[in-house]
C-alpha positions as CSV (number, residue, x, y, z in Angstrom):
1,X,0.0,0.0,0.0
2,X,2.9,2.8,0.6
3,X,4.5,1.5,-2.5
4,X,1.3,2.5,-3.8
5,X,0.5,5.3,-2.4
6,X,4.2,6.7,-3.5
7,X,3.7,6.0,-6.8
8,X,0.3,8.2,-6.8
9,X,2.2,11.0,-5.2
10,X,5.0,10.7,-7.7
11,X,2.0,10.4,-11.0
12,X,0.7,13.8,-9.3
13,X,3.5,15.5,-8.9
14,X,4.7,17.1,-12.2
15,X,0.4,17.6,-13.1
16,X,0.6,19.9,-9.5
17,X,4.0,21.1,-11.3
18,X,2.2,22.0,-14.4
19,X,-0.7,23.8,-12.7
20,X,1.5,25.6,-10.8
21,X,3.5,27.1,-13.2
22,X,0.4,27.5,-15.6
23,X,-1.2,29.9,-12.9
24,X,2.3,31.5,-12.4
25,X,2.3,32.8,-16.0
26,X,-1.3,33.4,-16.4
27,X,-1.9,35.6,-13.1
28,X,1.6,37.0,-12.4
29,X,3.8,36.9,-15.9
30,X,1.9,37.5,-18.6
31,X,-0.2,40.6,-16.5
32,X,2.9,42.0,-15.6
33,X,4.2,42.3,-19.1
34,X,0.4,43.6,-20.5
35,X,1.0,45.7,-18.2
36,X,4.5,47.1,-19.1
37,X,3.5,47.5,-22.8
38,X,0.4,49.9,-21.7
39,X,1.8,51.7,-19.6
40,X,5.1,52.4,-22.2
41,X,2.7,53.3,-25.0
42,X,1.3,56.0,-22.6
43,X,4.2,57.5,-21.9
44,X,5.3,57.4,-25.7
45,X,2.0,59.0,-26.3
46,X,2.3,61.7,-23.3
47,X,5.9,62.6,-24.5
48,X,4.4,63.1,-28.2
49,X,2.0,65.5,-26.9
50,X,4.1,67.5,-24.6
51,X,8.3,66.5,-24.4
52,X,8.8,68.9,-22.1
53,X,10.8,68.0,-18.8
54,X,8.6,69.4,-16.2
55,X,6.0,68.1,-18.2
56,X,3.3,66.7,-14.8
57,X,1.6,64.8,-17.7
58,X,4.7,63.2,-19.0
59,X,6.1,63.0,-15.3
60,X,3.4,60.8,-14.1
61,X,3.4,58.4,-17.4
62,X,6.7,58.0,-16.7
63,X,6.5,56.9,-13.2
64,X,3.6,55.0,-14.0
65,X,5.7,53.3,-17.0
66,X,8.8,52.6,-14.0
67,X,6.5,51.1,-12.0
68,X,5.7,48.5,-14.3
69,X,9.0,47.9,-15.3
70,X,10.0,47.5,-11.9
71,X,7.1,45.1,-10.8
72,X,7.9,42.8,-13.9
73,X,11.8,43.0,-14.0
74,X,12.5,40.2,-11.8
75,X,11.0,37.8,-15.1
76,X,14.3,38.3,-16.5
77,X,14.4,35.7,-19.0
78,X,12.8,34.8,-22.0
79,X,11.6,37.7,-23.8
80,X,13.2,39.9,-21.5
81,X,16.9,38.8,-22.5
82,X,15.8,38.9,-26.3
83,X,18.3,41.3,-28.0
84,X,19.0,42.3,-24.5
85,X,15.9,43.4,-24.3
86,X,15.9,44.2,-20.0
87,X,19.4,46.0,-21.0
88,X,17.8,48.5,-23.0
89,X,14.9,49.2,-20.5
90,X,16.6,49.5,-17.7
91,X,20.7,50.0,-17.9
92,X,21.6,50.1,-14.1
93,X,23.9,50.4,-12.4
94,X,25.9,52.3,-14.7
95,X,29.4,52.3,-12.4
96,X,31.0,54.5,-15.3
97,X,28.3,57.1,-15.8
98,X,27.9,56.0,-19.3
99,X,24.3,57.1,-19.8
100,X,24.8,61.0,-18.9
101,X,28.2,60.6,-21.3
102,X,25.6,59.1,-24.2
103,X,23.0,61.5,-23.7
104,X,25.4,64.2,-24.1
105,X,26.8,62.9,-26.9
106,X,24.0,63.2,-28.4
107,X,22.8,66.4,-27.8
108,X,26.3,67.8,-28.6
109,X,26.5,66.9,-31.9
110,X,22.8,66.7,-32.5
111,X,22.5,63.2,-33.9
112,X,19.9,62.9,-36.2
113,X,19.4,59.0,-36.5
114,X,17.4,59.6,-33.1
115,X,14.4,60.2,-35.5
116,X,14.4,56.7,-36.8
117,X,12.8,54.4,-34.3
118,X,14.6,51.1,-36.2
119,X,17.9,53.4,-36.6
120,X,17.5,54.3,-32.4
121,X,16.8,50.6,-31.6
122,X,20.1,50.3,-32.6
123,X,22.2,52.8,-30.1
124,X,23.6,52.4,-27.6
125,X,22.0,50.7,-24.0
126,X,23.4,53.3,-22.2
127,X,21.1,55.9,-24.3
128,X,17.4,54.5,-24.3
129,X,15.4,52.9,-21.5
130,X,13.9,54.4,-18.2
131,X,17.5,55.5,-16.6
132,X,18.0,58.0,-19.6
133,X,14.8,59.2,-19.8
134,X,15.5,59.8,-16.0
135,X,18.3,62.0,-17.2
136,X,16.4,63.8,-19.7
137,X,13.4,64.7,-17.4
138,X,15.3,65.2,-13.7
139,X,19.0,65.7,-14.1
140,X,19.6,69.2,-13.5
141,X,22.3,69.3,-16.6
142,X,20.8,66.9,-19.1
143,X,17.5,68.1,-18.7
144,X,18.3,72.1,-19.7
145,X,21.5,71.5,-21.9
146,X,22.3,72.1,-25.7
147,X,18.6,72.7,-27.9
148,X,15.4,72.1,-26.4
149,X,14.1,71.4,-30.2
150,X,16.5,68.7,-29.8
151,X,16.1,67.3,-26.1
152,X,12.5,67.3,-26.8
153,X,13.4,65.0,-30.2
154,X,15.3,62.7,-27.9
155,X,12.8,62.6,-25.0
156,X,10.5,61.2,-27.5
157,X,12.9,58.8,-29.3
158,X,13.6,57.2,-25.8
159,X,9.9,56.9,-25.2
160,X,9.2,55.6,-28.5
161,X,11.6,53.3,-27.9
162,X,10.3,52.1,-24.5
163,X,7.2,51.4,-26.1
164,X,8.6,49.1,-29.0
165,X,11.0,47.4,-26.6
166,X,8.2,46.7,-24.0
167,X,5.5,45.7,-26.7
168,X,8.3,43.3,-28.4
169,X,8.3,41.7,-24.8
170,X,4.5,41.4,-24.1
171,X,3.9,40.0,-27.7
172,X,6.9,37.2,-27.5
173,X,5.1,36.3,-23.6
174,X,1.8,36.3,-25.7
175,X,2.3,34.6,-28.9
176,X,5.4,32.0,-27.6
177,X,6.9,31.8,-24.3
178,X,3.6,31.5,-22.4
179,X,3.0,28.1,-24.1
180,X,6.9,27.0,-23.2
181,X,6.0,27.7,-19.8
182,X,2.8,25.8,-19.4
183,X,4.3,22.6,-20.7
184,X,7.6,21.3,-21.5
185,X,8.8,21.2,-24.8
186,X,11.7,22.5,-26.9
187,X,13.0,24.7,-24.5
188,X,12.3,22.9,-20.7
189,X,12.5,19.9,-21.1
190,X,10.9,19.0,-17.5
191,X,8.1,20.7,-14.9
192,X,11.5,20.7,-12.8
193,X,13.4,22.7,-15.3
194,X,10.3,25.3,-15.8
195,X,10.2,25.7,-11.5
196,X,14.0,26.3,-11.8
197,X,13.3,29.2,-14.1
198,X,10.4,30.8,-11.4
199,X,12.4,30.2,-8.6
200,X,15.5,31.4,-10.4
201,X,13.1,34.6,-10.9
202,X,12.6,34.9,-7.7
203,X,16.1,34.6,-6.0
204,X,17.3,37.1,-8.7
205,X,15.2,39.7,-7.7
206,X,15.9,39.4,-4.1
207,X,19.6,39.9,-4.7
208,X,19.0,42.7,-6.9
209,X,17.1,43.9,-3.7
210,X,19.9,43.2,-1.5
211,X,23.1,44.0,-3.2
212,X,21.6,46.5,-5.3
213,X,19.0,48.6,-4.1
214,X,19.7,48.2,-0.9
215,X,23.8,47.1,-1.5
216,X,25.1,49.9,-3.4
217,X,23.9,53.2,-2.1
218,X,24.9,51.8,1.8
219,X,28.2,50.9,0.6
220,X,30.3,50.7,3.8
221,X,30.4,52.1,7.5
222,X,33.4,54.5,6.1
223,X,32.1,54.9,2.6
224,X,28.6,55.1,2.2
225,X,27.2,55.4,-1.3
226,X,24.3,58.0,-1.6
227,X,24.5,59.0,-4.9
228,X,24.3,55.5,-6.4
229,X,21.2,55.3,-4.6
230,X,19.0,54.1,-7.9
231,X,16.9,56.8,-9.6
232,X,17.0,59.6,-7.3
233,X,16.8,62.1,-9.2
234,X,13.2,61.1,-9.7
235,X,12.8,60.3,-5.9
236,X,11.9,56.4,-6.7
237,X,14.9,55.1,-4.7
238,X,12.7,53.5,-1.6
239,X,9.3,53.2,-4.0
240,X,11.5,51.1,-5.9
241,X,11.8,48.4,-3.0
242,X,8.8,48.5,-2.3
243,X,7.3,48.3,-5.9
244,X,9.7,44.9,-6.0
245,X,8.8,43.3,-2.2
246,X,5.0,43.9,-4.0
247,X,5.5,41.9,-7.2
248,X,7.9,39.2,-5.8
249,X,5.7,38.2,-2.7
250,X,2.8,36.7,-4.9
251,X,5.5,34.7,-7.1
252,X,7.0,33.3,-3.8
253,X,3.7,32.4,-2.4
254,X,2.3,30.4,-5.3
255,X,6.3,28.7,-5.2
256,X,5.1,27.3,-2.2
257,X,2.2,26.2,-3.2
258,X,-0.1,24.2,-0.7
259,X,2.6,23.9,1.9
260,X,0.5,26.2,4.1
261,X,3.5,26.7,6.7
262,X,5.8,27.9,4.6
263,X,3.6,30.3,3.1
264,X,2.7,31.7,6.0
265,X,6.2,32.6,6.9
266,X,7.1,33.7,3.7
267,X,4.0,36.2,3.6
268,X,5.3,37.4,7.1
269,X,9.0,37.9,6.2
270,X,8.1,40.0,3.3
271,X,5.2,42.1,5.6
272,X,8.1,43.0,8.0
273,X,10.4,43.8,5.3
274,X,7.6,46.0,3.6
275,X,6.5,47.8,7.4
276,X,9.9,48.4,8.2
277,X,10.6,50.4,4.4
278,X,7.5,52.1,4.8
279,X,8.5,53.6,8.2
280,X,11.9,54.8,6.4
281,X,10.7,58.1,5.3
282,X,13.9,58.2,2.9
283,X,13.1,58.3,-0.8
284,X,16.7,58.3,-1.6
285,X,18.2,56.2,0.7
286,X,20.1,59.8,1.8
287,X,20.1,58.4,5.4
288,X,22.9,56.0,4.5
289,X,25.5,59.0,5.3
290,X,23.9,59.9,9.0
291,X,25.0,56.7,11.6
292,X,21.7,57.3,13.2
293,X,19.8,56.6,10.0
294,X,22.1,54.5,8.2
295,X,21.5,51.8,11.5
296,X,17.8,51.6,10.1
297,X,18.5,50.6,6.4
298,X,21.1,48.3,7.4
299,X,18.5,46.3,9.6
300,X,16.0,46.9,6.3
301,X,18.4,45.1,4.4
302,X,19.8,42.2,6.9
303,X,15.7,41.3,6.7
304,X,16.0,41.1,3.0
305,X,19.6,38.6,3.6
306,X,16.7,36.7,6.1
307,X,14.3,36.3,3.1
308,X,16.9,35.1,0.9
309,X,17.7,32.5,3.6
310,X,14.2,31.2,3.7
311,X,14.0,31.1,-0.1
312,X,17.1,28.9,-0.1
313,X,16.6,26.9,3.3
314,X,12.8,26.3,2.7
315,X,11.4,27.4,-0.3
316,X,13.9,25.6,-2.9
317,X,14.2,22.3,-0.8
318,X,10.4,22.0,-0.7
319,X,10.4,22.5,-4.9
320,X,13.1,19.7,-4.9
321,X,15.3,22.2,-7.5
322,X,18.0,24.7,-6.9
323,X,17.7,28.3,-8.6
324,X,21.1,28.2,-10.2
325,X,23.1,30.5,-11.8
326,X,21.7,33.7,-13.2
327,X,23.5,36.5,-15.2
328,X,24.5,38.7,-12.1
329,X,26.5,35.9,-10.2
330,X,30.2,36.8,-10.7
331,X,29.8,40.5,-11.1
C-alpha cells in the first residue's frame, strides 16, 4: 500500500507542477508584461503631446511606466533577455556614468538618426530605456543643456523606444513563451526545469534587492554610497523596494504552493520587510550617510539577507530544485 501510495504522489507531482506554473504565468507573468507594454505606449504617447521635462503629464506616465518595469523586472528571462531586451529598459547600475556621457553625446552633436525608431533601436543601452529618460526629465544638466528642439526630439525617441521594446516583450510572452512555460517542450525539457526558471526569478530579484537597491547606495560604514542610490533624481529610490517586495511576494507564495506553513512565513518575512521600508521616510536612501539613519537601512536590508535564507533553506528544498546561476552571479 505505501509502494502505492508513493507511486500516486509521484504520478501527481509534475500535473501539481504543471498547474503551478500555468497559474504562475497566467496571473503574475503575462499581466505584468500587459502591463509594461500599456503603460510604455502611454508615456510614448504623453511625450508626443508634450516632451517637455517638467511636463506633470509626462512625469506621471513615466513613473507609471517605471513602476511597471520595476514590478515585472524580476522575469528576467525569456523575452526579457531577447536582443538584451531588460538592458535596453533599464541599464543600471551604470558604475562609469555611461548614460549622462551618451546622452550628451548626443545632444552635442545633435545626432539625427534619433528620428528613426529602427535606426535608435540600434544605439547604444546606455542611451534609451527608463534611466535616460530619468536624465532627460530630472538631471539638473541633461535636462536644460544644448537645444530644447532637440532634447525634446530625444525625449521622444527614448519613449518611443520604450514602447517598442516593451510591446516586443508582451507580444513574444503572448504569442510563444507563455506556451513553453505551461508545458515542457523545446526549450524545458521537465516541470522541474520550468520551477528552476520561477524560482531562479525569484532569487534574482531578491539579490538585486539586497546587493543592489539596498547594497550599493549603503556601501560601507566608512564609505557610504548615496549618490548610487537608484533613480534619485526622480525620488523612486525606496518606491523602488517596495514596488519589487510587491511583485515578488505573490510569485513566492504560489512557489510554495499548498505547503501552508511555509507560506505563512514567507507572507510574514516580506510584511516585515515591507512595514519596516515604509517607516523609512527616505526616498533616496540619503540616510545611508547619517549613523543614526544609516542603522535603520542596514537592519532593512539584513531582513531582506533573512528572506533570501528562507527562499534557499525552505522554499527551494520543498520545490526539490536549486535556482542556479543567473547573469549577475560573478559581477
Amino acid at each position: 500500500m505505501r509502494a502505492l501510495a508513493l507511486i500516486t504522489a509521484l504520478a501527481a507531482a509534475p500535473a501539481a507542477a504543471s498547474d503551478m506554473s500555468s497559474s504562475i504565468t497566467d496571473r503574475l507573468i503575462l499581466p505584468a508584461f500587459k502591463d509594461l507594454a500599456s503603460s510604455s505606449q502611454a508615456l510614448a504617447e504623453a511625450a508626443e503631446a508634450d516632451c517637455s521635462a517638467k511636463s506633470k503629464t509626462l512625469r506621471a506616465a513615466y513613473g507609471a511606466a517605471f513602476d511597471a518595469w520595476i514590478a515585472a523586472s524580476h522575469y528576467r528571462f525569456g523575452p526579457t533577455e531577447t536582443d538584451s531586451r531588460a538592458f535596453a529598459l533599464a541599464f543600471w547600475p551604470d558604475s562609469r556614468s555611461k548614460t549622462p556621457k551618451a546622452l550628451g553625446s548626443l545632444i552635442g552633436s545633435e545626432d539625427a538618426g534619433i528620428t528613426d525608431p529602427a535606426g535608435f533601436a540600434s544605439y547604444s543601452i546606455a542611451a534609451r530605456g527608463f534611466y535616460a529618460l530619468e536624465y532627460l526629465l530630472y538631471d539638473p544638466e541633461l535636462s536644460a543643456v544644448g537645444s530644447p528642439d532637440y532634447r525634446c526630439a530625444l525625449t521622444r525617441a527614448v519613449s518611443t523606444d520604450i514602447a517598442a521594446t516593451a510591446q516586443a516583450i508582451a507580444a513574444d510572452w503572448e504569442k510563444n513563451y507563455a506556451t513553453e512555460m505551461r508545458v515542457p517542450a523545446a526549450r524545458y525539457r521537465s516541470e522541474e526545469e520550468i520551477t528552476q526558471e520561477l524560482l531562479k526569478a525569484l532569487t534574482t530579484g531578491l539579490q538585486v534587492l539586497d546587493d543592489m537597491r539596498l547594497g550599493r547606495p549603503l556601501g560601507t560604514h566608512d564609505t557610504p554610497r548615496p549618490n548610487r542610490a537608484e533613480a534619485r533624481r526622480s525620488g523612486r529610490s525606496l518606491r523602488h523596494v517596495l514596488l519589487s517586495l510587491n511583485a515578488m511576494e505573490p510569485l513566492a507564495i504560489a512557489l510554495a504552493q499548498k505547503n501552508t506553513e511555509l507560506k505563512a512565513d514567507l507572507a510574514h518575512e516580506f510584511s516585515k520587510i515591507r512595514n519596516r521600508a515604509e517607516t523609512l521616510d527616505d526616498p533616496v536612501f540619503a540616510g545611508v550617510a547619517d549613523p543614526a539613519s544609516r542603522i535603520r537601512i542596514e537592519a532593512l536590508r539584513q531582513q531582506v539577507k533573512d528572506l533570501r535564507s528562507l527562499v534557499s533553506d525552505r522554499l527551494s528544498p520543498a520545490l526539490g530544485v536549486a535556482a542556479g546561476f543567473n547573469s549577475l552571479d560573478g559581477d
